[in-house]
N, C-alpha and C positions, 0 to 999 in steps of 0.2 A: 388868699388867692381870689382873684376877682370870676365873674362868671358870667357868660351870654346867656341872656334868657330870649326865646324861641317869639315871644311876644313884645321885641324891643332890636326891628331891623337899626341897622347901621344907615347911613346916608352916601350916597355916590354921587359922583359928577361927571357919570355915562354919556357919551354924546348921543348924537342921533341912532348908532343903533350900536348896542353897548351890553357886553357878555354879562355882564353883572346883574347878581341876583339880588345885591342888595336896591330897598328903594330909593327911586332918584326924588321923589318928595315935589317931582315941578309940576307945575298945572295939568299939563295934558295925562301926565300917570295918574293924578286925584280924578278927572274928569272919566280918563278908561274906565274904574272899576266900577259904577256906578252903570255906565252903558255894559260891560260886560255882565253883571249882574241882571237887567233886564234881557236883552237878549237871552239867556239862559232862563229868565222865569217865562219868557216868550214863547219859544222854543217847545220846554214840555208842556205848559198849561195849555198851548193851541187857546187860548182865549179868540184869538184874530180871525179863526179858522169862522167863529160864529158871523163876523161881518163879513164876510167872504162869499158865507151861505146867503146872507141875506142881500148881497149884492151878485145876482149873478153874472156881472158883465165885467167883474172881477176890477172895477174902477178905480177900489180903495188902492192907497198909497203901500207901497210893500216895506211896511216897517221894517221887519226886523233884516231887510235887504239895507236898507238905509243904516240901519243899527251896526250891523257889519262893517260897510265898509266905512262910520264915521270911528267905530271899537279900531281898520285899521291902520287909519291915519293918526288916532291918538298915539298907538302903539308904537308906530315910528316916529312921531315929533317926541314920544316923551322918554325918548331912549329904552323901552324892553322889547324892542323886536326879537332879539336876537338871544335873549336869554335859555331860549329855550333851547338851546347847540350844548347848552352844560349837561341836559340829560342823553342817554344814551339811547332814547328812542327820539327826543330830535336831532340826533346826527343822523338818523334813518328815514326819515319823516321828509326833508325834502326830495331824497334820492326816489322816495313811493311816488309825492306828487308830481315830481318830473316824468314819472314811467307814467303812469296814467294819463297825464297830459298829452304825454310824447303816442303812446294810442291810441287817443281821442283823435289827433291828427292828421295820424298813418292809416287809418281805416274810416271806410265810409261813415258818416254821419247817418244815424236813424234817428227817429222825433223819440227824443230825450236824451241824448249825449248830452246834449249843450247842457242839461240839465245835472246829470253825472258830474261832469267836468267840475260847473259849479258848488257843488257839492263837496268834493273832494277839497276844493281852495276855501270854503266855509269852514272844513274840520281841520287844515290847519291855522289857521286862524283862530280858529277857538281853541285847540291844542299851546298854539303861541300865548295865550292869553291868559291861561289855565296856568302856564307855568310863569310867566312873566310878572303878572300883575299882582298876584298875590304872595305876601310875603312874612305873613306870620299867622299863627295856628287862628289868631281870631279873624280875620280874614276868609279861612275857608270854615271857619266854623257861620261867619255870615253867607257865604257862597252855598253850603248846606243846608241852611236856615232857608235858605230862597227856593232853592231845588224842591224842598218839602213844602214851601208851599205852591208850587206850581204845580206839583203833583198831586196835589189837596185838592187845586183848582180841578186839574183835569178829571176828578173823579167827581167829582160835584157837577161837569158835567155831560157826565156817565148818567147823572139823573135826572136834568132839566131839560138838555140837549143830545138825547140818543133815539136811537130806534135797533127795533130787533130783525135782525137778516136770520134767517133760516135757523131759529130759534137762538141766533149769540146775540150778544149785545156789542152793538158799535153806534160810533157817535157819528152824523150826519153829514157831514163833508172833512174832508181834509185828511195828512197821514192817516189818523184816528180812527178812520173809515173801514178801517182794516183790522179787525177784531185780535187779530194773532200782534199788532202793531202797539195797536192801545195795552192788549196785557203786556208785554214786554217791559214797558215802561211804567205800566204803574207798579209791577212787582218790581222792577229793579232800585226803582224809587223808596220801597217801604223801608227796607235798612238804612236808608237818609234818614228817615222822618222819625226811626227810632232813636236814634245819634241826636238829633237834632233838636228836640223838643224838651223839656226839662222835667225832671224825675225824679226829685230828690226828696218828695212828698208823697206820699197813697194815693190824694185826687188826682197829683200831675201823672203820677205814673200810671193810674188808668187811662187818663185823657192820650197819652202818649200811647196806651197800648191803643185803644179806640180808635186815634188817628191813623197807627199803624195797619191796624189790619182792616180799615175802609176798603185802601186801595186795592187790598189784597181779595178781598171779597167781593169786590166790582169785578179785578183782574177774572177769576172764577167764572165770573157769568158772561163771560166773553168766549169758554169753551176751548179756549186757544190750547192744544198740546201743545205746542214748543213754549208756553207758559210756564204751563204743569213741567215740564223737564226743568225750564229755568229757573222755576221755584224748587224744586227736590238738587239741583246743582249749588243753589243758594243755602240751603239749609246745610248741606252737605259741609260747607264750609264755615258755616255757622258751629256748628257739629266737632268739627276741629278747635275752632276756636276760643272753645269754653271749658272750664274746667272738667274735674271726674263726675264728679256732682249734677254739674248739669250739663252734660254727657247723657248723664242718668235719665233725668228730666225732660233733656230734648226727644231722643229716643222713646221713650215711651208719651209723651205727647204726641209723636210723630203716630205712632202706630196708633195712636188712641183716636186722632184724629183722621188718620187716615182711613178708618174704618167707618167713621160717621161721617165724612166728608161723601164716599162710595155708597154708602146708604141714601146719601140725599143729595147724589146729583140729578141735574135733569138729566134724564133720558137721551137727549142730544149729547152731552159730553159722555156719557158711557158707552155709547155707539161708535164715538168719534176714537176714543180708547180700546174698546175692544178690537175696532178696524185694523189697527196698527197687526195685531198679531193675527189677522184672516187673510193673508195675502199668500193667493194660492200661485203655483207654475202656471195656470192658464189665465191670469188676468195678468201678464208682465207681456204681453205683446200690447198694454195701451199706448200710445204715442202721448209726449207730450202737450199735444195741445187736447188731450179726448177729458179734460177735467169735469169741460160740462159738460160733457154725454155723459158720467159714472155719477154713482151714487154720490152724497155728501159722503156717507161713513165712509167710500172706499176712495176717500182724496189721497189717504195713504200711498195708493197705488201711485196717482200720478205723482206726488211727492219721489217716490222712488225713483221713478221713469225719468223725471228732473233733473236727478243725483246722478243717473249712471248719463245723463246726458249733456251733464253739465263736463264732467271725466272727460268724455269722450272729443268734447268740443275741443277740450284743455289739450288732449293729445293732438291731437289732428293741426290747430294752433299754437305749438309751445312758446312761440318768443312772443309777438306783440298779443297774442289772442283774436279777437272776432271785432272789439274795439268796447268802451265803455257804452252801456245800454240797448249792444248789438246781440245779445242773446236770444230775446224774442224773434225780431226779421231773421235769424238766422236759422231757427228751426224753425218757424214758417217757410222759410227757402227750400230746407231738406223735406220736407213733408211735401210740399208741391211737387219736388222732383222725384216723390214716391206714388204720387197720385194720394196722399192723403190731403186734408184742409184741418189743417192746427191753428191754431189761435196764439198768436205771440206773447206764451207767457214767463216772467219771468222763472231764475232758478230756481227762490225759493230756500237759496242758502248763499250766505253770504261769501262762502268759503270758495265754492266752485265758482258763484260771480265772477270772484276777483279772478281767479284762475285764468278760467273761460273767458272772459272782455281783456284781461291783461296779460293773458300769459302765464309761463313757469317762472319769472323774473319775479313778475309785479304781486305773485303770490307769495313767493320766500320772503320779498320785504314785506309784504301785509302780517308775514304769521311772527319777524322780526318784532315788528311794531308790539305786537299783541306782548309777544314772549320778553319782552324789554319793560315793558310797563308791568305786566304780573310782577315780574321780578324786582323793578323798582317799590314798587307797594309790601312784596315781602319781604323784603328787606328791613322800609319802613317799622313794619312792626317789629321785628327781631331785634332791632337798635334802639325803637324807643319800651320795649319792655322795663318789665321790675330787673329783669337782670344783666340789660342789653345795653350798652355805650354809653346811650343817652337816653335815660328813662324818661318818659312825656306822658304822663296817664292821656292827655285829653288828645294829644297827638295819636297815640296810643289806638285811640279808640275814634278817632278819624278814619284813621287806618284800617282799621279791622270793618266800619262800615264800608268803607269805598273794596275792603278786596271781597265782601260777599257781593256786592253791587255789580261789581266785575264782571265776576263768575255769572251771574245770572245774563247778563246782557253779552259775553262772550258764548253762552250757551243757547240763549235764544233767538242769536243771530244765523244759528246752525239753521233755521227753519225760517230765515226769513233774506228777502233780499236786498242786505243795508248794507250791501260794503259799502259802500259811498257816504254812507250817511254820518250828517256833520255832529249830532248827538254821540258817537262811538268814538271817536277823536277828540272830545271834549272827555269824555272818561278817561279815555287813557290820557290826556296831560294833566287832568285833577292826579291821576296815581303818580306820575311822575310829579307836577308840582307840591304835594305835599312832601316829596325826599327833598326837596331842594331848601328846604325852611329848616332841616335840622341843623341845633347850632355844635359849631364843629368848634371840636376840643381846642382849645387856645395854646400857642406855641410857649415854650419857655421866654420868649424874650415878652411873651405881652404879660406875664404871671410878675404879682405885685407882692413883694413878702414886707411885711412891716418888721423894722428891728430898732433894737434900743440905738437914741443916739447916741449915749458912750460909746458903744462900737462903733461910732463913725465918725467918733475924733480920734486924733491924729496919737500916733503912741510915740512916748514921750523919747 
């Protein structure tokens, strides 16, 4: 009986925009992945970020604006636009960026919608590209190989190009500038880098652990709670994911480590921790914008104040919302028409974001999106186990890196405000494009049995 292996696509002769996952092999699909692979090492390393700094008139060329949209004219001359309609989070995927748009619209413009807007058509784009382009395990296993080391980049630096804000570390211009921003991504990056790196020796598998836990120990001195949450939400599933044994092992690292981790933080992240549980009944009258009159430890507070006002917007607007990146001027609005003076700041959580700028619509599809991808990734593992359909070790264990990666970056999105952001939408089509490579069981008519040819001469 013959048999597909997961490392050996088939060939199509998809037109211009062509549901098939297998690859079409023509020029412009060879040229895509090559541009989608930088754009992605772009992307997290912020490399560019440093000539940005150093040109302040912002003159430089905006690559990876250019990188995009040449990623998405290859994608429609080389026939995978459209591949992406085969999973079930992009049958959902246009219907979000149409509501987003279609709000952007319908509500007043404030300085950064246009911005939002763009953003939102950058993450499907890279969603389309995630699922399209790549089509066999070694493929994302290069895609992985890139991501790790862009996250290498970006931690490296964490040491040549940072400075300290009020005892964290954040790096000098750009996203990255935002301490809570940079850990996100270097923790959700480290279970790439462990996947990624080769192990199959004592010195690689130190070198691989050393690489791993760089980022992780940079992440650290950035102070970022919603960090610390998305590294314990990561482990969590790490935690599942491993045998009894080292169940055993994690668990107790966990506690062994958590103990001398708490012994030797600075002072600022223990303050910043304790904060969390000092929040009394009389400091819940702060307004939204009072962050910089309050302590740093009691950011808590307005974190909270955020949250029940990010709700509140949500109810008050349930269909279109407030508009994409109208959250600030909008409790600026209400604070003026309280006699206070708020400062327009964002949610602070990506959840209410979407809610509050979009609506009760354009939230059910954002938590779709989310709840479509998990599920395509666990599946992923379920199917390609030792005992699952179609066992894949190396799939296998793609797999299991991309759903801690998840969890971490679906968790520290809770504290931060990226629903728009084109990075989240590149995750979730890596989770959905890795289901789309599994090779599916072969019908009886393609099954080859060899038999003797006596049997298939003729009886006499």
């Amino acid at each position: 009986m013959t048999s597909q292996s997961s490392e050996q696509p088939t060939r199509s002769k998809g037109g211009l925009l062509s549901f098939t996952s297998a690859a079409s092999g023509n020029r412009f699909w060879q040229i895509a992945i090559p541009i989608f692979f930088l754009t992605a090492f772009l992307s997290i390393s912020r490399v560019l970020d440093v000539i940005r700094f150093l040109d302040p008139q912002d003159k430089y060329l905006r690559i990876t604006g250019l990188l995009l949209f040449a990623l998405g004219i290859c994608l429609l001359a080389g026939g995978r636009a459209l591949i992406f309609w085969k999973t079930a989070t992009g049958k959902v995927l246009p219907f979000f960026v149409a509501w987003v748009l279609m709000t952007y619209f319908l509500t007043q413009h404030s300085e950064g919608s246009t911005l939002y807007a763009e953003n939102i058509v950058q993450g499907a784009l890279l969603f389309a590209a995630s699922t399209g382009l790549l089509t066999t395990v070694a493929d994302f296993r290069k895609l992985f190989v890139t991501l790790a080391y862009g996250c290498l980049s970006a931690a490296v630096l964490g040491i040549v190009w940072s400075t300290m804000r009020n005892g964290r570390l954040t790096l000098r211009d750009g996203p990255y500038s935002d301490p809570n921003y940079y850990a996100m991504w270097l923790l959700v990056l480290a279970p790439i880098i462990w996947i990624s790196l080769p192990s199959k020796t004592l010195p690689t598998r130190i070198g691989a652990l050393a690489a791993t836990a760089f980022p992780i120990l940079m992440a650290l001195r950035t102070t970022s709670r919603g960090g610390f949450v998305g590294m314990f939400a990561m482990l969590v599933i790490v935690f599942f994911l491993s045998s009894f044994k080292m169940r055993i092992i994690i668990a107790s690292l966990s506690a062994v480590g958590l103990v001398v981790m708490l012994a030797f933080l600075p002072a600022s992240l223990r303050s910043r921790l304790a904060a969390s549980a000092r929040i009394t009944s009389s400091e819940t009258n702060i307004g939204p914008g009072d962050q910089g009159q309050i302590g740093g430890d009691n950011s808590a507070v307005s974190r909270g104040t955020l949250l029940e006002t990010g709700i509140a917007l949500t109810l008050e607007n349930p269909v279109i919302g407030v508009g994409p990146g109208n959250f600030g001027p909008t409790v600026v609005d209400i604070g003026r028409s309280q006699g206070f003076d708020w400062v327009p700041l964002n949610t602070h959580n990506a959840y209410t974001q979407i809610s509050s700028e979009t609506g009760i619509p354009g939230f059910i599809l954002y938590l779709v999106l989310i709840g479509f991808s998990a599920k395509s990734v666990v599946s992923l593992l379920r199917q390609t186990s030792t005992s699952g359909a179609t066992p894949d070790s190396q799939l296998h264990l793609l797999a299991s890196g991309m759903l801690v990666s998840l969890a971490g970056v679906l968790t520290c999105i809770f504290f931060l405000s990226e629903g728009y952001n084109q990075l989240v939408y590149l995750w979730l089509g890596i989770a959905c494009g890795l289901r789309l490579i599994i090779p599916k069981p072969q019908s009886e008519e393609e099954e080859f049995i060899e038999m003797d040819p006596e049997q298939l001469s003729p009886a006499p």
